[in-house]
N, C-alpha and C positions, 0 to 999 in steps of 0.2 A: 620519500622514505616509506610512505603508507603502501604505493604503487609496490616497492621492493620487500616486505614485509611480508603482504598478500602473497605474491609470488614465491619467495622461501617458503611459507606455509603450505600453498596448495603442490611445491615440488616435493616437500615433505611427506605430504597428503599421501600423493600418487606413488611415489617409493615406497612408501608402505602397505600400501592398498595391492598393489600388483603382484608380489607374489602371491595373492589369495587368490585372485580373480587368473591367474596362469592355468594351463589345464594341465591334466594330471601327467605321472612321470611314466607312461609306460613302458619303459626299459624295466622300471621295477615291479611293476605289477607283473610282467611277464616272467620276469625272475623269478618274484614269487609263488605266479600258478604253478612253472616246472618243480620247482621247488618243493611243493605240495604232492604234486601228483609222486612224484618220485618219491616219498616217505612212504604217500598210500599204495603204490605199488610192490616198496619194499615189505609193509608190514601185511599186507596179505600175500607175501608170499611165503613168508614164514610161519603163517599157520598159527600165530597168534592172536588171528584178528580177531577169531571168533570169542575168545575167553574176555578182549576187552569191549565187546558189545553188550547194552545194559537196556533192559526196555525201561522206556519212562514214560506212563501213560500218564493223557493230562484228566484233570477230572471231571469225574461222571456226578457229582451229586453237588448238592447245595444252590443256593439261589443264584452260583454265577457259573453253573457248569458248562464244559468247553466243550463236553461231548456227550456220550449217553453208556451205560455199561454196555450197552449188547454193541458197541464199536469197539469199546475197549474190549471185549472177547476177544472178539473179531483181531484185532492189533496181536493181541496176547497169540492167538492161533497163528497166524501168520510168521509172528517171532519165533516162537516154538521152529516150525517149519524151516524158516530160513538158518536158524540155529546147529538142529538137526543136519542138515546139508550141507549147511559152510562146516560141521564135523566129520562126516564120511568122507567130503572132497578131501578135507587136511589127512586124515587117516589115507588115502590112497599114493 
């Protein structure tokens, strides 16, 4: 009885352990990169990608800063730029 006990338990164990330990589903991960890309294709085609890009600098001050202001310019300058340009492109 203890022999059959054991056994129930550890088949319990393993049924339930196993679909953790399975590897992943890629049919859906690949679903979902096309998936992905085709939104981000459609929405810069339409010319309104540029109005929903938002710069979000991380920070330059305080005893835990991530970065330094003259990068965050630097960020800001480059934003500007790319902003600028993803504009004239859409306007053509």
């Amino acid at each position: 009885m203890k022999k059959l006990l054991i056994t129930l338990i550890g088949i319990i164990t393993f049924s339930a352990t196993f679909p953790a330990v399975a590897g992943p589903d890629f049919q859906a991960i690949e679903q979902a990169r096309k998936a992905a890309s085709q939104t981000v294709a459609a929405s810069s085609a339409s010319g309104k990608d540029c109005e929903s890009q938002k710069l979000i600098l991380p920070l330059d001050h305080g005893p835990r800063a991530q970065t330094t202001p003259y990068l965050n310019q630097q960020r800001k300058g480059r934003f500007e730029a790319d902003m600028k340009a993803c504009k004239e492109a859409a306007a053509k």
